[in-house]
C-alpha positions in Angstrom: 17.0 17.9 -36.7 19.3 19.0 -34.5 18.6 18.1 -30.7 19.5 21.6 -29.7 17.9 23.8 -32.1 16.0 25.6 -29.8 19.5 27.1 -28.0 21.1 29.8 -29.5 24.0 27.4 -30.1 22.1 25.1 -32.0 20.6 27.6 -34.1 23.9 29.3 -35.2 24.9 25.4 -35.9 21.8 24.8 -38.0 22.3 28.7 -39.8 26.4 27.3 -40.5 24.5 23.7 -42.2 22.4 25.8 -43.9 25.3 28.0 -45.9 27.3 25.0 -46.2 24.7 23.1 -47.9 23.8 26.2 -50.6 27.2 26.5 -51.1 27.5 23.2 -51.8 24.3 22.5 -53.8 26.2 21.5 -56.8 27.9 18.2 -56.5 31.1 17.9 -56.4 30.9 15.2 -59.5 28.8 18.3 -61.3 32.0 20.6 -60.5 34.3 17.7 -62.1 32.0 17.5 -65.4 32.2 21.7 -65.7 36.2 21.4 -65.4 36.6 18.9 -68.1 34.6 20.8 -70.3 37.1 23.8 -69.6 34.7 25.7 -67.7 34.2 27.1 -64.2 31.6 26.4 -61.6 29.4 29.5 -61.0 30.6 30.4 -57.5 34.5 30.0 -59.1 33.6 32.7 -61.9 32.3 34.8 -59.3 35.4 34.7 -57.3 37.4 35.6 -60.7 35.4 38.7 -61.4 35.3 40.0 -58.2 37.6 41.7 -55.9 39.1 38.9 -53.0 36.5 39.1 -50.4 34.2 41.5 -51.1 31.2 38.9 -52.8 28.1 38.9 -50.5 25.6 36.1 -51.2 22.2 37.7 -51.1 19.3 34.9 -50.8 21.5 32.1 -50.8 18.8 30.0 -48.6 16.2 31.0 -51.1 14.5 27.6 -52.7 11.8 27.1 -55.6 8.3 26.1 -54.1 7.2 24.2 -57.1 5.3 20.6 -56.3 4.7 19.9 -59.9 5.8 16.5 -60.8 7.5 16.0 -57.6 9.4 18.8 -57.0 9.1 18.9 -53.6 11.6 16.3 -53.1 14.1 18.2 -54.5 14.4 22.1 -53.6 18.3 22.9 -53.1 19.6 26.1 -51.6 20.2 29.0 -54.0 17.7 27.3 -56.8 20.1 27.4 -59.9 21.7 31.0 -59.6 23.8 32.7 -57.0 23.2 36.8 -56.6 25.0 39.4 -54.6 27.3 42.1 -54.7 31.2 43.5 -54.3 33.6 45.3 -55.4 35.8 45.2 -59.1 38.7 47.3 -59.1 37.7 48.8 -55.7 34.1 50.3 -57.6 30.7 48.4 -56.7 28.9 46.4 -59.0 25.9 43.6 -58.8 26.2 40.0 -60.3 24.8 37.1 -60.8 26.1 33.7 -62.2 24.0 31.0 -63.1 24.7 27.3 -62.0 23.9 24.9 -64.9 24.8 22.1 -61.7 21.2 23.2 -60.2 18.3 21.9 -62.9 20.4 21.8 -65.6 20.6 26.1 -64.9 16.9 26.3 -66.2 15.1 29.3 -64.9 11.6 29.3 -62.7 9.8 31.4 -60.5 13.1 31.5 -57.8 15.6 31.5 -59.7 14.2 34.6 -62.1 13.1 36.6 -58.4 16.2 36.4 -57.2 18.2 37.5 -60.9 15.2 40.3 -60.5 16.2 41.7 -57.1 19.7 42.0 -57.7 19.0 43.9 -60.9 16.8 46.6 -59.0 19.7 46.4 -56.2 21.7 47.9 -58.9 19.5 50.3 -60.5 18.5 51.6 -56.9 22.0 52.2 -56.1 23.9 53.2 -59.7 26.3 50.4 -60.0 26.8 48.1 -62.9 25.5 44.5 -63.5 27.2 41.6 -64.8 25.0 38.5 -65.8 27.2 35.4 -66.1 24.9 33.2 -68.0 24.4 29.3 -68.4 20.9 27.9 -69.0 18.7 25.6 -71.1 16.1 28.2 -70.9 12.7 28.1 -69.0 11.9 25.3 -66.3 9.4 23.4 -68.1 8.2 21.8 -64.5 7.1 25.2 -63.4 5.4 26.1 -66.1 4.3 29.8 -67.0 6.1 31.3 -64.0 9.1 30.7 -65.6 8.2 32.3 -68.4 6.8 35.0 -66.5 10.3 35.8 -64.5 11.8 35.9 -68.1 9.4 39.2 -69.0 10.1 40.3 -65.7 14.0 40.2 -66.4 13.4 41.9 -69.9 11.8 44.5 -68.3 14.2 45.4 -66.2 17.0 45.5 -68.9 15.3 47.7 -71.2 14.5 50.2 -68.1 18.2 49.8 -67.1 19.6 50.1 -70.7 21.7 53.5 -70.5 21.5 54.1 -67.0 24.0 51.3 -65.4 26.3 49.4 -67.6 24.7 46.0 -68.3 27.6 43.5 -69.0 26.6 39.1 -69.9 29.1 37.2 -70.3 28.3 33.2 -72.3 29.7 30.6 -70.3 28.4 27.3 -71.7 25.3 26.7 -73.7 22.6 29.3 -73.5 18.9 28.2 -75.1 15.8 29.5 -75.2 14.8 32.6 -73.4 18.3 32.9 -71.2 19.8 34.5 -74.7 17.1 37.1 -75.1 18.8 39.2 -71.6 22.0 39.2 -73.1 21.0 40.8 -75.9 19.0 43.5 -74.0 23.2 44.2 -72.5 25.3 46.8 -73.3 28.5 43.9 -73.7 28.5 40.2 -74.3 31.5 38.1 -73.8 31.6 34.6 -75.1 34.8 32.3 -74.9 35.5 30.3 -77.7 34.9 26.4 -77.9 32.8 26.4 -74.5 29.9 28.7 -74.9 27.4 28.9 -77.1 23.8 31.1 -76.9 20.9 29.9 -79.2 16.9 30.2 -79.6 16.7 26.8 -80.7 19.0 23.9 -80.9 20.5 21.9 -83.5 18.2 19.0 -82.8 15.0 21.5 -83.2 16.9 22.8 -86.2 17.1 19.2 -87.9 13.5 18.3 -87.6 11.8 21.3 -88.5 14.3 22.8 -91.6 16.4 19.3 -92.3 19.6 21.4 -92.1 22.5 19.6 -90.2 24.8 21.7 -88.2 26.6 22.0 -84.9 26.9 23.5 -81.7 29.3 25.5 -82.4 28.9 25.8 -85.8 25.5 26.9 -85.1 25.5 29.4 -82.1 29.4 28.9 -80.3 31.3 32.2 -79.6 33.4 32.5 -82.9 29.9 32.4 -84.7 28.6 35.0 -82.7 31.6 37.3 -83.0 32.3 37.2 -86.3 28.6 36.2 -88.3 26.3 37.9 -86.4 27.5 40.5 -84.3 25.9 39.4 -81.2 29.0 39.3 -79.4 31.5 41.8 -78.3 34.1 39.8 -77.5 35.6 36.5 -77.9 37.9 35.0 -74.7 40.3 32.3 -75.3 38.9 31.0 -72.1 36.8 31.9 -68.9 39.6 34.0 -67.3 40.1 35.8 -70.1 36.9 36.9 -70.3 36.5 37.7 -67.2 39.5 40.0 -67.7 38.0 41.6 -70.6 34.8 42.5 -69.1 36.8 44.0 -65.5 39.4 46.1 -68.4 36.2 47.2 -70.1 34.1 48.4 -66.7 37.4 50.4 -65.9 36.5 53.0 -69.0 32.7 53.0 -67.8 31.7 55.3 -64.9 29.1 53.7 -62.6 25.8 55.0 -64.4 24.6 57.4 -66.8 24.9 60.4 -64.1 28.7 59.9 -63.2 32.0 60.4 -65.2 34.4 57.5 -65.9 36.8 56.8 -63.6 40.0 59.2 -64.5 43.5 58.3 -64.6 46.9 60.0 -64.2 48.2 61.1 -67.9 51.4 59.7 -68.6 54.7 61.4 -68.1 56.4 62.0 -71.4 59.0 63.8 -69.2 58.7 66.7 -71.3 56.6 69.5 -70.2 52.6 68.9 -70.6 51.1 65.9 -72.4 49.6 67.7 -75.1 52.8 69.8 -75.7 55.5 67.2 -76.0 56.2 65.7 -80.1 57.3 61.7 -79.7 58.6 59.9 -82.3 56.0 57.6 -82.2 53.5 60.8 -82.8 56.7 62.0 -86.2 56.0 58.5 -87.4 52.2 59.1 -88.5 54.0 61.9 -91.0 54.8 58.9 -93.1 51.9 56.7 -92.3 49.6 57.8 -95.3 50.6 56.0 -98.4 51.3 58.2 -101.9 48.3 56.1 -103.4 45.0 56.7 -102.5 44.2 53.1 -103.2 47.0 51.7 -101.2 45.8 50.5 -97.7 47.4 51.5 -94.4 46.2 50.1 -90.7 44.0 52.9 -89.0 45.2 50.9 -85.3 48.7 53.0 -85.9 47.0 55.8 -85.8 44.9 55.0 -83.2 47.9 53.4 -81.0 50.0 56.6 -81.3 46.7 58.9 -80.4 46.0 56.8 -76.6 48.0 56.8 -73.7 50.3 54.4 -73.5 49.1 52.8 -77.0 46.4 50.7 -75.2 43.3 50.3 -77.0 40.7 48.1 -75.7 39.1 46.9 -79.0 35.0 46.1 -78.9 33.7 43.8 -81.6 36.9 43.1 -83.4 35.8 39.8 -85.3 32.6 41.5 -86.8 32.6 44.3 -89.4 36.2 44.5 -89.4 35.9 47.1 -92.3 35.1 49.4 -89.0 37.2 49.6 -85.8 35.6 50.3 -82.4 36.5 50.1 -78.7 37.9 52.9 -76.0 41.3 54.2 -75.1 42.4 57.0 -73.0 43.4 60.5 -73.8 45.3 62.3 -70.8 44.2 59.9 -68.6 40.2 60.1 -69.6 38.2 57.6 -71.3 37.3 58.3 -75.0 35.3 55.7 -77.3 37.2 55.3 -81.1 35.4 54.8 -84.1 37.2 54.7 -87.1 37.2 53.3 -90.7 40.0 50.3 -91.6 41.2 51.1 -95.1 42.7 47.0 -95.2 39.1 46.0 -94.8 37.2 46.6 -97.8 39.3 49.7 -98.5 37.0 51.2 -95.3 33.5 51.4 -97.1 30.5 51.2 -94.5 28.3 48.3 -95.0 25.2 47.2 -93.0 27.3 45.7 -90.5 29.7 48.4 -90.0 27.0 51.0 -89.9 25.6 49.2 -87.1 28.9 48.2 -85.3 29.1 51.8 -84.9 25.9 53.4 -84.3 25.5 51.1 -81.7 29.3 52.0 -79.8 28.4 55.5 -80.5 25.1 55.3 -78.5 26.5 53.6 -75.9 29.3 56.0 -75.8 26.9 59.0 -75.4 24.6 56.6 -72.6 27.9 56.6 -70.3 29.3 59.7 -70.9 32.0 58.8 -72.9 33.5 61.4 -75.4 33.3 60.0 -79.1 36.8 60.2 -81.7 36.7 59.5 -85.0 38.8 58.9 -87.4 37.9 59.1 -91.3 39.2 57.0 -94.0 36.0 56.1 -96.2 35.4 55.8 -99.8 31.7 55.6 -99.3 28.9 52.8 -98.8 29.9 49.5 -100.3 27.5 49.4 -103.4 25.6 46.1 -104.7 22.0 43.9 -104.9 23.0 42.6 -101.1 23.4 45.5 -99.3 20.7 47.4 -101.4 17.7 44.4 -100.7 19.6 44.3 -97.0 18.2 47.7 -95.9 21.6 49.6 -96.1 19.3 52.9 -96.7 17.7 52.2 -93.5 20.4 50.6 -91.4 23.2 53.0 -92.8 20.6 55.6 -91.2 21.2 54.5 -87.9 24.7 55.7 -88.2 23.4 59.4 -89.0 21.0 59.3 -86.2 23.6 57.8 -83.9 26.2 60.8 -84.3 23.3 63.3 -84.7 21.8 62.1 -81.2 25.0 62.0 -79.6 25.6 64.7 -76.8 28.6 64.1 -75.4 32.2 65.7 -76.9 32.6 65.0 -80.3 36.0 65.0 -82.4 36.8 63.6 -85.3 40.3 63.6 -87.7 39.9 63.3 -91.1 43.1 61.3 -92.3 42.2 60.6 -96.4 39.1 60.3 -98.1 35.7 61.3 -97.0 33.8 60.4 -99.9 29.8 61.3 -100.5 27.5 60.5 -98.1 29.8 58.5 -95.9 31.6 61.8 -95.5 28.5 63.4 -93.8 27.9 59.7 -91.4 31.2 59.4 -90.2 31.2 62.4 -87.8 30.7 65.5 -89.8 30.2 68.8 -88.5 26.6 68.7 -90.0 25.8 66.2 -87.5 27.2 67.9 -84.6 30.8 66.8 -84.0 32.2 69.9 -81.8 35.6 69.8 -83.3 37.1 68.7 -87.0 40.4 68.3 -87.9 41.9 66.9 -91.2 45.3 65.7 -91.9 46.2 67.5 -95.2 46.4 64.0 -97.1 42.9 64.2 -96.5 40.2 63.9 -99.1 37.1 65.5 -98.9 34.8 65.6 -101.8 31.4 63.8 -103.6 33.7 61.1 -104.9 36.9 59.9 -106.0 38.5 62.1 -109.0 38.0 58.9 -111.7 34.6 58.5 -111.1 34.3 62.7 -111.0 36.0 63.0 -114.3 34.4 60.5 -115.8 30.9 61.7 -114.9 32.0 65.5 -115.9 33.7 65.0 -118.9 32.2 62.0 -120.6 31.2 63.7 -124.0 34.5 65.3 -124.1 36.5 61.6 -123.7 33.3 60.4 -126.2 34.2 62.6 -128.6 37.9 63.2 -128.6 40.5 62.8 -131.3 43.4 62.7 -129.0 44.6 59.7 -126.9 41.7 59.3 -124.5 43.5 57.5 -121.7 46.0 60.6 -121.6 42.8 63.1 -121.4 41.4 61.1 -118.9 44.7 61.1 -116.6 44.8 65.2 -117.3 41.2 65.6 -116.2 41.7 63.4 -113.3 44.3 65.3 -111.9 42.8 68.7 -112.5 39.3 67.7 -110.3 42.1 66.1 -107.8 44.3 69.7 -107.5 40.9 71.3 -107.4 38.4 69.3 -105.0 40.3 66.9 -103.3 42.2 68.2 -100.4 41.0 69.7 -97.2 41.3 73.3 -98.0 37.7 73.5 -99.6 36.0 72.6 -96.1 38.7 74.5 -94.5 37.8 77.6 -96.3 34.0 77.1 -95.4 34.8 76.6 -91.7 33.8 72.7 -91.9 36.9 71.5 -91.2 38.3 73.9 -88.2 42.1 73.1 -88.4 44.3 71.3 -90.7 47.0 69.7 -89.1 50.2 68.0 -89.5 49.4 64.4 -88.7 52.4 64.3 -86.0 50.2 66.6 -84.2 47.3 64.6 -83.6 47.4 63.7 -80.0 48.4 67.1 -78.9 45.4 68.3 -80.9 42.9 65.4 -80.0 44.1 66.3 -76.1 43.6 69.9 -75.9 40.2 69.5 -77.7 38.9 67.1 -75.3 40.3 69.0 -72.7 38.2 72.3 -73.8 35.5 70.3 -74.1 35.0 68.0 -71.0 32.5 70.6 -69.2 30.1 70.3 -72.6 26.6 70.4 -72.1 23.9 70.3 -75.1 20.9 69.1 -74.6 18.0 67.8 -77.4 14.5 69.0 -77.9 12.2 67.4 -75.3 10.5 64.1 -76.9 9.7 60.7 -74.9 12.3 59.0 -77.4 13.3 59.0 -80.6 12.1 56.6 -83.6 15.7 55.3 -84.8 15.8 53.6 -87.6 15.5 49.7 -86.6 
């Protein structure tokens, strides 16, 4: 101790060897082994998310008070995880970043108080949290406590689910109970070949099943993003996560009782935004191919719709058949959901269906308006999808759009077929405005299934060349049914537009309706579809 702890000098010295030692808790040899493995200590992803200078430690002298097979001889500052709070983009938020240096990043009774008080720190005070997450699950030295702080955690980010954005971002292995908060999150990021999120390890996996597989193979960020859906995003590496979850805050307001932030509309140099015809917006004219069965990519449309063409893409390796993510529209966020005719010619699936329902929810959480654009031939048929739940799961679509209060608009571009016309945004679910290009297609199904269900004793029957008759009857239900005029004329389709004069339209409707407010009938929640 020092010899003059009991001045005030001394005690400022003693408070300076304190901070040095918790920031320091990890080696410097544990710091090497993270950078070889391409990844970043905790305190180094901390300083890449945040603003310079505005991080402030919160209980960074906190230690675990565990004796249990010796643990008293080794209790370093911080315990594993480092808390506070600053500033992204200039706009608050709460982190935490876990520090697989301390115990491996296992989580007891400190470690999960301290991830605890920084989460009601942000619910108190309506700013986001971002959980960057590296663990081998509970600290089995401690016991039930640990397990304990994980309920405590879960709690938390099922009360804070829609009110603050929840973001977790993978960095390095996950195991155990450390992957169960992630998925309680709005957004997870993973980055590919470093992080991987698990309940149980291939190990576990060999002895109990016999199966043989890999990390990465197993549970590693391309797995996630593209098999099963449970991440958002994959980075190439740590900072480009990081990137992509700062980009992504910037379309979210604060919590569920702000706006998102707004930004200046671009300067087309031509009078208002939604007045002024680009070429870029006379190119989507052309866009729609002749054949209904030849594809097209729905991202030029939604490119020539956003300002500036930036669209921030969410889940873009799972369910591509679907595209989600958020864009601007004079400057305000919107949140884009729209069929991808080169992927399985559009058809909703399981996975689609719940790509979607889930952006759309979280879309309507933040205050986000929802636009959608429709190019679907219906649900994809067969034994998979039928024994999958697609009845069920496809529902959670319908109760996604139906639930949703904020601004709704949606473009019909070509077909709208059956009951996937209805999910995808109808105006029997609610959507405030629908527009159709006048390629579009809006009918029970495509005209060779219609005639052959309607005239099937007639091409049974017939003398003539059957292939010709077929062709003739084809055409006729295609001039009669399919084509936007039908739901024009009954008001469900409220303009039919040229499609160069989509963003002018998509603008001035969002405009009219940014001051929206609907509200359901009073219920303690819903019973979606799960």
């Amino acid at each position: 101790m020092d010899p003059d702890i009991h001045t005030t000098a001394g005690k400022l010295a003693d408070l300076l060897r304190r901070n040095e030692d918790a920031v320091h808790a990890g080696s410097a040899r544990a710091a090497a082994r993270q950078h070889a493995k391409g990844r970043k200590t905790a305190r180094e992803r901390i300083d890449l998310l945040l603003d310079a200078g505005s991080f402030i430690e919160l209980d960074e002298l906190a230690r675990h008070r565990s004796t249990n097979f010796g643990q008293q001889a080794n209790r370093p500052y911080g315990d594993g995880v480092i808390t506070g709070y600053g500033t992204i983009d200039n706009r608050p938020a709460c982190v935490f970043s876990q520090d697989a240096a301390i115990f491996g990043g296992s989580l007891g009774e400190v470690y999960g108080e301290k991830i605890v008080k920084v989460m009601d720190l942000a619910m108190r005070t309506g700013c986001p949290i971002i959980g960057i997450n590296e663990g081998g699950g509970a600290r089995i030295q401690e016991g039930v406590v640990s397990l304990a702080l994980y309920g405590e955690i879960f709690l938390r980010n099922t009360h804070a689910s829609g009110v603050i954005p929840q973001i977790s971002l993978i960095m390095g292995s996950c195991a155990g109970g450390h992957v169960y908060s992630p998925a309680l999150t709005d957004f997870t990021v993973m980055v590919d070949q470093t992080s991987a999120m698990f309940i149980t390890g291939p190990d576990v996996i060999r002895t109990v099943t016999g199966e043989q597989v890999g990390f990465e193979e197993l549970g590693g960020g391309r797995t996630h993003n593209t098999k099963s859906g449970n991440a958002h995003y994959l980075g190439t590496d740590e900072e480009d996560a990081l990137s992509y979850v700062k980009e992504l805050l910037s379309f979210l307001p604060s919590n569920n009782l702000s706006e998102p932030p707004r930004f200046d509309a671009p300067d087309l140099s031509h009078g208002a935004v939604a007045d002024t015809l680009t070429d870029s917006d006379r190119e989507l004219d052309t866009l729609i191919p002749d054949s209904a069965k030849a594809p097209y990519d729905i991202h030029e449309v939604i490119t020539r719709v956003v300002d500036e063409g930036e669209f921030l893409e969410v889940h873009e390796l799972f369910a591509p058949n679907i595209v989600v993510g958020f864009g601007r529209v004079e400057g305000r966020s919107v949140g884009i959901v729209a069929n991808q005719p080169t992927a399985l010619a559009g058809c909703l699936d399981i996975d689609a269906s719940e790509k979607a329902a889930r952006f759309v929810r979280t879309c309507d959480a933040f205050n986000v308006p929802v636009l959608t654009f429709v190019d679907v031939p219906g649900f994809l048929p067969g034994t998979d999808q039928e024994w999958n739940g697609i009845i069920r799961r496809g529902a959670k679509l319908i109760y996604a759009y139906a639930e949703a209060t904020v601004p709704k608009v949606t473009v019909i571009t070509r077909k709208a077929y059956g009951g996937a016309y209805d999910v995808m945004g109808s105006k029997h679910l609610g959507a405030d405005l629908n527009l159709a290009w006048p390629t579009a297609q809006i009918a029970v199904m495509g005209a060779s299934g219609a005639a052959n269900i309607l005239h099937r004793k007639e091409f049974a029957t017939t003398t003539a060349n059957v292939e010709a008759l077929r062709a003739q009857r084809q055409q006729e239900y295609e001039d009669a049914l399919l084509n936007p005029y039908v739901a024009a004329d009954r008001g469900y389709i409220d303009s039919v537009i040229p499609p160069s004069h989509t963003r002018a339209h998509v603008a001035r409707s969002l405009r009219m309706l940014q001051d929206k407010r609907q509200t359901l009938p009073p219920k303690k929640h819903g019973n979606i579809p799960l």
